[in-house]
C-alpha atoms as a printed R data frame, in Angstrom:
   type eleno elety resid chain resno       x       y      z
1  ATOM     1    CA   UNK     A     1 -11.149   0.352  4.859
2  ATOM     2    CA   UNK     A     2  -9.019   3.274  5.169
3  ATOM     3    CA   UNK     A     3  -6.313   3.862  2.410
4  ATOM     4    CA   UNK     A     4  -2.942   4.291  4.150
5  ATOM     5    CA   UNK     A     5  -0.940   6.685  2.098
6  ATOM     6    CA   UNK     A     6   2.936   8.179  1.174
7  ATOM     7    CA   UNK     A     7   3.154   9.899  4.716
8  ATOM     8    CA   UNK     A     8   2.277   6.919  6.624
9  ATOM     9    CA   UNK     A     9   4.066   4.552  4.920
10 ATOM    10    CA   UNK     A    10   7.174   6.909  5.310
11 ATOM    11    CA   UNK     A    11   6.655   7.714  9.066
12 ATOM    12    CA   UNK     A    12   6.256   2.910  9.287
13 ATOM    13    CA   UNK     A    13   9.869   3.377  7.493
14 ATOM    14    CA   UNK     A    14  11.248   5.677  9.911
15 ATOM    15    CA   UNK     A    15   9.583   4.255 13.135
16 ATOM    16    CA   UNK     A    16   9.255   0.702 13.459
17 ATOM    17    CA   UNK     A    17  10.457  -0.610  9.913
18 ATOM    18    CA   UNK     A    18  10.121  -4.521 10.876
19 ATOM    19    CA   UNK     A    19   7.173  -5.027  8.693
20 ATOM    20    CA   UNK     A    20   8.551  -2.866  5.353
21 ATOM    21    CA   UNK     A    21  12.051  -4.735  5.965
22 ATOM    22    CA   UNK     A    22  10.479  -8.253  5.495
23 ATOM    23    CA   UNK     A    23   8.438  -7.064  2.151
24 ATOM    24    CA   UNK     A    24  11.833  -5.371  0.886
25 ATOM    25    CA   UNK     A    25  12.983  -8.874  0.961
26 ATOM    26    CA   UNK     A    26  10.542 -10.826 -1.083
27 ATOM    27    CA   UNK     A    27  11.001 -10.916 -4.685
28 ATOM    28    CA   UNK     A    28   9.947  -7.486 -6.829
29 ATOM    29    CA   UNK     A    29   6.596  -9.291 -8.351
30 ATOM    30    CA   UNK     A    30   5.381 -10.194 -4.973
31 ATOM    31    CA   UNK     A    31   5.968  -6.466 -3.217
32 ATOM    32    CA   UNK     A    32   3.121  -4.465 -4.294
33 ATOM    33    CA   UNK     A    33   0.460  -7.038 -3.294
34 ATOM    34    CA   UNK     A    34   2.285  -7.372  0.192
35 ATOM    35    CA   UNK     A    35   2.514  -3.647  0.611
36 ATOM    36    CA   UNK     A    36  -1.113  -3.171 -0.419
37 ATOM    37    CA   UNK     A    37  -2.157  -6.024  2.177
38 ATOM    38    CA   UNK     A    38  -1.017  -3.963  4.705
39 ATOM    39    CA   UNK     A    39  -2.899  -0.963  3.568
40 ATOM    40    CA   UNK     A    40  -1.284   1.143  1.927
41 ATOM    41    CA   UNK     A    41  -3.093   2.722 -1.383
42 ATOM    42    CA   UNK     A    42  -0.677   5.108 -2.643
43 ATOM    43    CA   UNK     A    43   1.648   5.213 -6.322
44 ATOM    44    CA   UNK     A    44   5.252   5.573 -6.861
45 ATOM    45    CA   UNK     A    45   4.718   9.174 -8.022
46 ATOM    46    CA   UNK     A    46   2.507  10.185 -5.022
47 ATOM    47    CA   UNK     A    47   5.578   8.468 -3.227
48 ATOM    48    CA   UNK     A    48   7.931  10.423 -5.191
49 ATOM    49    CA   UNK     A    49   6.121  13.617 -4.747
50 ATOM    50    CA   UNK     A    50   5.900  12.657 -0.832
51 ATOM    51    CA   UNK     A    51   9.716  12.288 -0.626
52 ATOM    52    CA   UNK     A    52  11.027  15.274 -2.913
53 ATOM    53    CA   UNK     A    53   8.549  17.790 -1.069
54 ATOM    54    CA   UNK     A    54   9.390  16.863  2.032
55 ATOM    55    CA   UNK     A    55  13.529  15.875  1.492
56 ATOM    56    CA   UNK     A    56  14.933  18.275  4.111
57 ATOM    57    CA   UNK     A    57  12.842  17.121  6.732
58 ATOM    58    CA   UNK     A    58  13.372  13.503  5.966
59 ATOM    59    CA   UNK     A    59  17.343  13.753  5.601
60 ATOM    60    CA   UNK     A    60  17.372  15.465  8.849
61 ATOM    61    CA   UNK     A    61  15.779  13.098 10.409
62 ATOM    62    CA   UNK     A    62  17.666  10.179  9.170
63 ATOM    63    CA   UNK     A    63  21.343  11.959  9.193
64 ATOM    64    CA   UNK     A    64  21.321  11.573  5.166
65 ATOM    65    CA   UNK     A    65  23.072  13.378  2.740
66 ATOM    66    CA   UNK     A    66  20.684  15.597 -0.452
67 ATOM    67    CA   UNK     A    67  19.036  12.846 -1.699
68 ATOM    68    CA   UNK     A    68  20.307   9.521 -0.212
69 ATOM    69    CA   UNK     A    69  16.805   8.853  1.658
70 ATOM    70    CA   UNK     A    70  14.792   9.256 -1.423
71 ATOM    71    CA   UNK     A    71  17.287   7.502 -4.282
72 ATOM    72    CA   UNK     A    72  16.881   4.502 -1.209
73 ATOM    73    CA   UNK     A    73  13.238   4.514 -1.281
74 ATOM    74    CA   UNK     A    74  12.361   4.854 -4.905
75 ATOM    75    CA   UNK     A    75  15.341   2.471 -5.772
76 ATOM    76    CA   UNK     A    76  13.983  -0.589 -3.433
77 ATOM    77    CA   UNK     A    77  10.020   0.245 -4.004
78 ATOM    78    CA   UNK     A    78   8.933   2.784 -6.182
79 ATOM    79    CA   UNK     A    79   8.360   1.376 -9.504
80 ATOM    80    CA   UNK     A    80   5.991  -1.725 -7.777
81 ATOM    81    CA   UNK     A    81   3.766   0.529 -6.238
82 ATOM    82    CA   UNK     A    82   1.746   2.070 -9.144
């Protein structure tokens, strides 16, 4: 099975978030297995690596101020994911 990673669960985020919004709702303890059901095989640091290498792009994208898009992410799932 291929191993989704930072990117793709990023470009999910930005494109058709349905799926991420319904996990982002269950309670913390039960995230990590749901995100990792869907595929996705990556930790909060290669998350947080993803995100600050790549902020200018992302805030661009999202009309965000310096920072907003990553404090949201790592905030709502970066310490389950490790």
């Amino acid at each position: 099975m291929c191993t989704l990673d930072a990117k793709d669960f990023v470009s999910e985020l930005m494109r058709a978030p349905e799926r991420l919004v319904k996990i982002s709702q269950m309670p913390e303890e039960e995230r990590r297995g749901a995100i990792r059901a869907l595929g996705y095989g990556f930790t909060s640091r290669e998350l947080d690596d993803y995100i600050c290498y790549y902020a200018d792009m992302l805030r661009d994208d999202l009309y965000l101020g310096e920072g907003d898009f990553r404090d949201i992410i790592m905030k709502k799932w970066g310490n389950c994911l490790e």
